[in-house]
Each structure stands twice: as C-alpha cells, then as structure tokens.
C-alpha positions as a Markdown table, in Angstrom:
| # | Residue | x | y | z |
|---|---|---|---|---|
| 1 | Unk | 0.0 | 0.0 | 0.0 |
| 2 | Unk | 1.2 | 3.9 | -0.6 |
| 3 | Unk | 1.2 | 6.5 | 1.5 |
| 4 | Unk | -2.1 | 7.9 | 0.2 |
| 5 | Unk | -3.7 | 5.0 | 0.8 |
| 6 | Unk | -2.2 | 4.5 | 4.4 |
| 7 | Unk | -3.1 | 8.3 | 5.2 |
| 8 | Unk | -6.8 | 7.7 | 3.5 |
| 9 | Unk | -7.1 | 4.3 | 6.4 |
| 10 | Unk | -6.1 | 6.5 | 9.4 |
| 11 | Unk | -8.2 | 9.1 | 8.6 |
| 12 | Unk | -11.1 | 6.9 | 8.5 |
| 13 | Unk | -9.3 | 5.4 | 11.9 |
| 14 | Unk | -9.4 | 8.8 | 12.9 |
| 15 | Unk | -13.4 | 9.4 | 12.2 |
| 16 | Unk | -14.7 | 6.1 | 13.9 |
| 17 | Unk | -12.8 | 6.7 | 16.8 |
| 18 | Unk | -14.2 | 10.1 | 17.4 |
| 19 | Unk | -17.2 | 8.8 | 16.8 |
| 20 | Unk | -17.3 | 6.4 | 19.5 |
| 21 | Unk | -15.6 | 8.8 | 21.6 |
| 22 | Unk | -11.8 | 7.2 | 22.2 |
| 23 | Unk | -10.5 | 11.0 | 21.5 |
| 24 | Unk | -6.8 | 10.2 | 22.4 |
| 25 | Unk | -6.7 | 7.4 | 19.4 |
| 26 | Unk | -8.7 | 9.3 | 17.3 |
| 27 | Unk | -6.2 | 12.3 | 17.6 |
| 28 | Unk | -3.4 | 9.8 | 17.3 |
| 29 | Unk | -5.1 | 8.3 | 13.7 |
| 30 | Unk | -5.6 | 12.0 | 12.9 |
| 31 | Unk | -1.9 | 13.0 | 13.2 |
| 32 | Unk | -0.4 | 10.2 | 11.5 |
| 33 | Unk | -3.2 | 10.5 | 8.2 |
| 34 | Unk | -1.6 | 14.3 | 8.7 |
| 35 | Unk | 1.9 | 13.2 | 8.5 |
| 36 | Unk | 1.6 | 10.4 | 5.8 |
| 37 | Unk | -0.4 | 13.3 | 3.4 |
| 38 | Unk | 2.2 | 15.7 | 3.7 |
| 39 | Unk | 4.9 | 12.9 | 2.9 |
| 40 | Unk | 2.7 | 11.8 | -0.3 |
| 41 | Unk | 2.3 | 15.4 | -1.3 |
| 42 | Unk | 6.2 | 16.3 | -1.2 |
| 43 | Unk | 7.1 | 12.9 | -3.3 |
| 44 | Unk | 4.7 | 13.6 | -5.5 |
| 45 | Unk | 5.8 | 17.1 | -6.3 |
| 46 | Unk | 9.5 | 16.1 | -6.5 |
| 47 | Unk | 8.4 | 13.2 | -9.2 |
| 48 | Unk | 6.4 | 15.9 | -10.8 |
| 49 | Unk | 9.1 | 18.2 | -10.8 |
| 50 | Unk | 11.6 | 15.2 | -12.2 |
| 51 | Unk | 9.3 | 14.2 | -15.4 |
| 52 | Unk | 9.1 | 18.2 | -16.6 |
| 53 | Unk | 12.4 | 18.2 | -16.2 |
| 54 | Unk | 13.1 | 14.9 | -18.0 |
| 55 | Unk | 15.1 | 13.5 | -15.1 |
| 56 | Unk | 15.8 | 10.0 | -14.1 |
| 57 | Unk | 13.7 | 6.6 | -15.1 |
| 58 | Unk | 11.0 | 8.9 | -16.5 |
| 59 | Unk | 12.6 | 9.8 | -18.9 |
| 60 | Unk | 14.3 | 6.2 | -19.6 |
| 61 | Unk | 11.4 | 4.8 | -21.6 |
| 62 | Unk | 11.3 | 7.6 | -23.9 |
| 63 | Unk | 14.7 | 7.5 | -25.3 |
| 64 | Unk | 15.0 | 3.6 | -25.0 |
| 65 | Unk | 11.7 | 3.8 | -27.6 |
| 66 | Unk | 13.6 | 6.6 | -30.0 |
| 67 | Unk | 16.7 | 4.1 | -29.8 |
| 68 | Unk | 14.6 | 1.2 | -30.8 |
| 69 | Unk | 13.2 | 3.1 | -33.9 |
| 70 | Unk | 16.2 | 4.7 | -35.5 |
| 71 | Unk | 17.3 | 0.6 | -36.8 |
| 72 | Unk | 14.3 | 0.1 | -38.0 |
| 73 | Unk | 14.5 | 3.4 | -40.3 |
| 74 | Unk | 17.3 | 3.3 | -41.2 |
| 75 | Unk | 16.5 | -0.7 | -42.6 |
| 76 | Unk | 14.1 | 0.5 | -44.5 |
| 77 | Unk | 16.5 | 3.7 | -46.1 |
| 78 | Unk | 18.6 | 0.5 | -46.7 |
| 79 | Unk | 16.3 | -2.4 | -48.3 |
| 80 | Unk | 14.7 | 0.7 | -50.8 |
| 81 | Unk | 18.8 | 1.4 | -51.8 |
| 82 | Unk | 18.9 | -2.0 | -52.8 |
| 83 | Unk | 16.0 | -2.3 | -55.1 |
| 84 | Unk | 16.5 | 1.0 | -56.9 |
C-alpha cells in the first residue's frame, strides 16, 4: 500500500474513533493521516518536478523507444537502396 492509501485508512481510523468517543486514538489516527499526506504530497511534487524536467527513469522509456526506432528506419533507407 502507498502513503495515500495508508493516510486515507487512518483518517477513516481517525473518524470512527471520534465517533465512538476514544479522542486520544482518534487524535493519534488523525496526526499520522496528517503526516503520511504531507509525505505523499512532497514525493509527488518532486516526481512531478523530475518528469518536466526529463530526469531520471521517467525519462528512460522515452529514449530507449527513440533508440529502438532509428534501426528500423534506417532498414528500410537500406532495403529501398537496394532495389533502386
């Protein structure tokens, strides 16, 4: 599980609890759903900030795809030099 969905399960925690009255646990749940948010919320905008900038495995995919096509052009500049 990610942190959004551990932060989404104590703040549920968090609502029961206060609902039945056990404020303590309920503050507790509450404080954690906090701190896991706020950790989700920072990666996220570094990993947001790393795909505009085309940094790191994001960017991986892309130019292993480009790679793969440049043979297969230049096969086919090759086979239609042969026939001509």
């Amino acid at each position: 599980m990610d942190f959004l969905t551990w932060a989404i399960v104590f703040a549920v925690i968090a609502v029961i609890a206060g609902f039945f009255g056990f404020s303590g646990v309920a503050a507790g749940a509450a404080s954690i759903a906090r701190i896991l948010f706020f950790i989700f919320v920072v990666i996220a905008v570094i990993f947001l900030i790393l795909m505009v900038l085309g940094v790191g495995a994001m960017a991986a995919p892309v130019a292993a795809a480009s790679l793969a096509v440049v043979p297969a052009a230049r096969l086919k500049r090759e086979r239609s030099s042969d026939r001509a």
